[in-house]
LOFI-246838 format. One record per residue (C-alpha): residue number from 1; residue in three letters; x, y, z. Coordinates in nm, 4 decimals, padded with zeros to 6 digits. Each point is the difference from the previous one (the first is absolute). Layout:
pos / code / u / v / w
NUM / ALA / X / Y / Z $
...
This chain:
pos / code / u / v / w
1 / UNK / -00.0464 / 03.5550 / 00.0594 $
2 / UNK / -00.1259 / -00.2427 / -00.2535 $
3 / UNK / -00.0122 / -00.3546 / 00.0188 $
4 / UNK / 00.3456 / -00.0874 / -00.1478 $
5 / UNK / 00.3195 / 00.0384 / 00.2391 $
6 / UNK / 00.2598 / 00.1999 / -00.0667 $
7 / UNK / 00.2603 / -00.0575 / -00.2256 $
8 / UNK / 00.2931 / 00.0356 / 00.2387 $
9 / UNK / -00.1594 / -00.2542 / 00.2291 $
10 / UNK / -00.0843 / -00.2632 / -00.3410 $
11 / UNK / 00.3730 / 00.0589 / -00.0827 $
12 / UNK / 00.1289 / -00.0849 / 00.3543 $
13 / UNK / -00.2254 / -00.3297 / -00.0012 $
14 / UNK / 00.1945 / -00.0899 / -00.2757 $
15 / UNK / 00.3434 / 00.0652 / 00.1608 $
16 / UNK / -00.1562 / -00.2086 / 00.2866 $
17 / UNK / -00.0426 / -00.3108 / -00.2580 $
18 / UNK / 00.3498 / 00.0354 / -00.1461 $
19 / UNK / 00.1317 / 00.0886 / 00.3577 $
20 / UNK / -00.1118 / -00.3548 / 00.1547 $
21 / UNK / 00.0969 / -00.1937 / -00.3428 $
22 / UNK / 00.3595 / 00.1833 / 00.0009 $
23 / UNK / -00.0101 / -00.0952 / 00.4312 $
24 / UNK / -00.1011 / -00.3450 / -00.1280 $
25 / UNK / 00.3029 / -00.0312 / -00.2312 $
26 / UNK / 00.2345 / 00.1233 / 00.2533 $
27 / UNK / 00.0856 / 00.3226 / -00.1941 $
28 / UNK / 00.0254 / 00.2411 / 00.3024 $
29 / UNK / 00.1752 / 00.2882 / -00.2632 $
30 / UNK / -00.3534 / -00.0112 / -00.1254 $
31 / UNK / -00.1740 / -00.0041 / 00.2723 $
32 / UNK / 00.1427 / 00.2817 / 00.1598 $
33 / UNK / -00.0187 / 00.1884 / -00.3517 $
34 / UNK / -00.3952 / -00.0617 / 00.0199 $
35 / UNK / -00.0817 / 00.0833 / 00.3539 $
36 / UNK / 00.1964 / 00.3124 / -00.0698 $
37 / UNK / -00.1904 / 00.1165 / -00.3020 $
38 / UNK / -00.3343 / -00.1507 / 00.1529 $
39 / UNK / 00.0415 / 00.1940 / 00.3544 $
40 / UNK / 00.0318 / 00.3149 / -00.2312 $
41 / UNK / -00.2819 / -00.0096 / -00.1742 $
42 / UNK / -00.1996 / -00.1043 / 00.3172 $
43 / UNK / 00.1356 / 00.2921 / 00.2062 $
44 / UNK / -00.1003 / 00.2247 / -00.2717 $
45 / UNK / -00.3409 / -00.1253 / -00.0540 $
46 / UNK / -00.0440 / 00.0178 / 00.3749 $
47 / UNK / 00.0909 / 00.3602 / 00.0362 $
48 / UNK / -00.2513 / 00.0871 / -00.2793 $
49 / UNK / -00.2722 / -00.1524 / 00.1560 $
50 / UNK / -00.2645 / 00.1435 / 00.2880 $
51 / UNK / -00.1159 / -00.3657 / 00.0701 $
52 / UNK / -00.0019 / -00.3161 / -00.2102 $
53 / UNK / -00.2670 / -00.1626 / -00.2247 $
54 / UNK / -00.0981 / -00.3267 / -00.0222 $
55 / UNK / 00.1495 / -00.0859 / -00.3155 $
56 / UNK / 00.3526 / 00.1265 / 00.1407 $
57 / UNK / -00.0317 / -00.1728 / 00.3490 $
58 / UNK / -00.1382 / -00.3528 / -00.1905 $
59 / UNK / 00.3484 / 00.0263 / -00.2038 $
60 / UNK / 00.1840 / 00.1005 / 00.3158 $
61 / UNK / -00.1213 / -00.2666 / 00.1799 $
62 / UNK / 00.1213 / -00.2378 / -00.2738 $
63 / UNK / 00.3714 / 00.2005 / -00.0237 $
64 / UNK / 00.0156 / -00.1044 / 00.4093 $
65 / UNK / -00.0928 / -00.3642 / -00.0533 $
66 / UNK / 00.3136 / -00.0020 / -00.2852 $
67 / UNK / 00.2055 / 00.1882 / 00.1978 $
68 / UNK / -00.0495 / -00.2752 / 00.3085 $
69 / UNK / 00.0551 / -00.2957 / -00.2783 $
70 / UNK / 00.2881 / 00.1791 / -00.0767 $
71 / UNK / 00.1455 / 00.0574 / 00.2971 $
72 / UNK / -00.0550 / -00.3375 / 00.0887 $
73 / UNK / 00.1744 / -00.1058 / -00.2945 $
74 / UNK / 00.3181 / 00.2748 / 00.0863 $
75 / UNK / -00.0175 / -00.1869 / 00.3830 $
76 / UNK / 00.0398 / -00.3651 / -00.1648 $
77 / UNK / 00.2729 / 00.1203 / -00.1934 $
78 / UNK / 00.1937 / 00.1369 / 00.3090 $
79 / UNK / -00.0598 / -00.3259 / 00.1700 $
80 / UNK / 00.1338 / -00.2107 / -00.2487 $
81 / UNK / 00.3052 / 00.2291 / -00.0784 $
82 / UNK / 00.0873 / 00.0124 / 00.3656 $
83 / UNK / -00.0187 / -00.3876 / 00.0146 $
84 / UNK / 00.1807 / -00.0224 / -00.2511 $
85 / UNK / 00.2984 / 00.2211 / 00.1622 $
86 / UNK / -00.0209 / -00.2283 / 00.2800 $
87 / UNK / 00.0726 / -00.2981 / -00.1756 $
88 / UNK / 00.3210 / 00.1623 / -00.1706 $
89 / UNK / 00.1062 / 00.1087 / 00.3588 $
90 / UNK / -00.0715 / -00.3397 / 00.1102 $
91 / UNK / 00.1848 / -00.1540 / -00.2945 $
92 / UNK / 00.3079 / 00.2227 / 00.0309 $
93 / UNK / 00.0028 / -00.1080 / 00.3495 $
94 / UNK / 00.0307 / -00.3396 / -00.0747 $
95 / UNK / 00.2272 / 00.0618 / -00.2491 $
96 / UNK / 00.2472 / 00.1571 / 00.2156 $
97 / UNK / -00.0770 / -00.2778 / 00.2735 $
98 / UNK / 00.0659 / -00.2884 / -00.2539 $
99 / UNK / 00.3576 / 00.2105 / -00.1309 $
100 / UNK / 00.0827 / 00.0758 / 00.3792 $
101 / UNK / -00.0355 / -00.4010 / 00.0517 $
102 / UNK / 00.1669 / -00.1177 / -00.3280 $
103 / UNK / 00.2512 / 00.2283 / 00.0415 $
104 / UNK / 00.0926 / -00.1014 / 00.3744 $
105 / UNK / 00.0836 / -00.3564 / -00.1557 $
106 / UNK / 00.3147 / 00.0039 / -00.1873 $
């Protein structure tokens, strides 16, 4: 194989790069669009291949590192979303508390 990678593996770095900047902005409808096309194009370039080159395991190795960033980002996401649950569920609460005591008074 010649010195420049493979198309299908160029084309899934770039879905790496817009993967972790749509991860980044939150847009999971994205995200999941672009690991879906991605994983296709890397399970097909896979298959086709006895072993891999240089050129396709230097880009690999950079489509992991974006895939951890984004991952990362996906994981910060989660955390903050299921904070944020728990302070509704702590605000109803107190809600319903202060109602339950307000209403016991007339």
């Amino acid at each position: 194989m010649s010195g420049q990678p493979h198309p299908s593996v160029v084309r899934a770095l770039d879905l790496s790069r817009r993967l972790l900047e749509a991860a980044r902005a939150g847009d999971m409808t994205t995200v999941i669009d672009l690991d879906a096309e991605r994983g296709q194009l890397l399970r097909e370039f896979l298959k086709g291949v006895p072993r891999i080159a240089l050129p396709e395991r230097t880009l690999l190795d950079e489509i992991n590192t974006l895939n951890e960033a984004g991952l990362a980002c996906i994981e910060a996401r989660r955390r903050e979303v299921a904070q944020n649950l728990s302070d509704v569920r702590r605000g109803r609460r107190a809600i319903h508390a202060y109602s339950a005591v307000q209403g016991g008074r007339d």
